[in-house]
C-alpha positions as CSV (number, residue, x, y, z in Angstrom):
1,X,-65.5,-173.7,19.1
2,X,-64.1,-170.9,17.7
3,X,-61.8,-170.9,14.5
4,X,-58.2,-169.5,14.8
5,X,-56.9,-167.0,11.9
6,X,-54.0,-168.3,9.8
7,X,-50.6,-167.0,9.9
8,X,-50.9,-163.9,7.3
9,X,-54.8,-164.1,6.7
10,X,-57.1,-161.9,8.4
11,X,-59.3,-163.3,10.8
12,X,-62.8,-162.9,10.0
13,X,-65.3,-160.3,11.4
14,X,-67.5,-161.2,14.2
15,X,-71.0,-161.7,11.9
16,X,-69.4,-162.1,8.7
17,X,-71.9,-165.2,7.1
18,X,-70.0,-165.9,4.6
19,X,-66.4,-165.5,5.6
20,X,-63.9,-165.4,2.2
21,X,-61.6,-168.4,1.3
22,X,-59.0,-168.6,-1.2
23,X,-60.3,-166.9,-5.0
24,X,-62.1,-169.4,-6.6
25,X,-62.7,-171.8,-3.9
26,X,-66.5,-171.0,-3.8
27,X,-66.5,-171.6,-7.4
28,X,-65.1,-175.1,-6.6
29,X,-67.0,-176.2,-3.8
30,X,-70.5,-175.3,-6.0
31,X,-68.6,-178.2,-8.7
32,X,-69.1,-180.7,-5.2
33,X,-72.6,-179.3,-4.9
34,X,-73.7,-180.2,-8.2
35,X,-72.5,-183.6,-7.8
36,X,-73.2,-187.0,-5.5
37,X,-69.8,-188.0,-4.7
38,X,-66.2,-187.5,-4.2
39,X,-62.8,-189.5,-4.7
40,X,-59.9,-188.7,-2.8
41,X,-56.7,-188.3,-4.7
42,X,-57.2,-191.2,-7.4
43,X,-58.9,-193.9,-5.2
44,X,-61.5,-195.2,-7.0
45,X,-63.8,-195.0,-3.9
46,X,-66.6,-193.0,-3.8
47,X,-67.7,-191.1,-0.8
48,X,-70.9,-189.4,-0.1
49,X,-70.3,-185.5,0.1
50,X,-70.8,-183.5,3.8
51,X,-70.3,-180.5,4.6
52,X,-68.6,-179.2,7.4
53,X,-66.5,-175.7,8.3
54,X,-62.9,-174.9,8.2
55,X,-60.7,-173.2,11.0
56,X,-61.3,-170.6,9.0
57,X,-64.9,-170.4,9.1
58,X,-65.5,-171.5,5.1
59,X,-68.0,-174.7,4.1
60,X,-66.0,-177.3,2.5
61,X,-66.6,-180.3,1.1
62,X,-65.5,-184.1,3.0
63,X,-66.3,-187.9,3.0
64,X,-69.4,-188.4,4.9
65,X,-67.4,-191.2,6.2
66,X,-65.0,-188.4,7.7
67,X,-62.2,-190.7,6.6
68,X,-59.1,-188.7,4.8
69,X,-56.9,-185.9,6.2
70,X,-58.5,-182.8,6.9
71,X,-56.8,-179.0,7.8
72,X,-56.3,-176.3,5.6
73,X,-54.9,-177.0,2.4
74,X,-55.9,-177.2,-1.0
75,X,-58.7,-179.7,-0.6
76,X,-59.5,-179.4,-4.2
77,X,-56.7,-180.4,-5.2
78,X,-57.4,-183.7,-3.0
79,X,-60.7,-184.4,-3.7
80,X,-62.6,-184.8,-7.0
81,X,-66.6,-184.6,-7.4
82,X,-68.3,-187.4,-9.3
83,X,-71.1,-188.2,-10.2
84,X,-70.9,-192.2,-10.0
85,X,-72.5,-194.1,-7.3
86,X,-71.3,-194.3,-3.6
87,X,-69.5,-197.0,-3.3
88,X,-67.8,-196.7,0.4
89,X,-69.1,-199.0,2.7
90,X,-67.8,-197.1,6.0
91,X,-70.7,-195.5,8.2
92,X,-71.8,-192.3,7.5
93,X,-70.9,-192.8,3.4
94,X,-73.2,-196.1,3.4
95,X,-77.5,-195.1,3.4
96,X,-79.4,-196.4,7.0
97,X,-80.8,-199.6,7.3
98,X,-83.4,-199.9,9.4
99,X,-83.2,-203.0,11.9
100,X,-85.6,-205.0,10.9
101,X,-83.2,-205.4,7.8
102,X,-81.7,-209.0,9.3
103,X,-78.8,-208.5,7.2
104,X,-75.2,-207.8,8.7
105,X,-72.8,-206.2,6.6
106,X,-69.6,-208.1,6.0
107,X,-66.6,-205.9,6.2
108,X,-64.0,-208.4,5.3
């Protein structure tokens, strides 16, 4: 796949590792870094952190649940790191059980 430039931005150069994102987003995504978890707006949910690229090529922070809207906007204004436990039950935020576990997990 390869990422389309956004109206007005340059589009980055072939072999560019580390393409630029908006000033002081790398500064933001090192607070996710530092940390176990994130919230989404003011859910009190926590999601595990994953890391995936933007359309325009930059590492950003999302639930490891992939649940939440994702694009190109101001995701630090959506999400806030934490540093409490992960408390989202949804695959990919919840740790691997092995199946000898026995245990089914009750959704609801």
């Amino acid at each position: 796949m390869v990422p389309l430039p956004l109206p007005g931005v340059p589009s980055p150069k072939r072999g560019s590792s580390t393409p630029t994102g908006v000033p002081g987003e790398s500064w933001q995504a090192d607070q996710f870094r530092e940390r176990s978890g994130l919230r989404i707006h003011d859910q009190r949910v926590v999601h595990a952190i994953t890391w995936v690229l933007d359309s325009r090529g930059v590492e950003i922070p999302v639930p490891a649940c992939h649940v939440g809207a994702f694009g190109v906007w101001e995701w630090w204004r959506v999400y806030t790191s934490t540093n409490d436990p992960v408390s989202c039950r949804l695959p990919g935020c919840r740790p691997s059980r092995s199946a000898s576990d026995g245990v089914q997990l009750c959704l609801f």
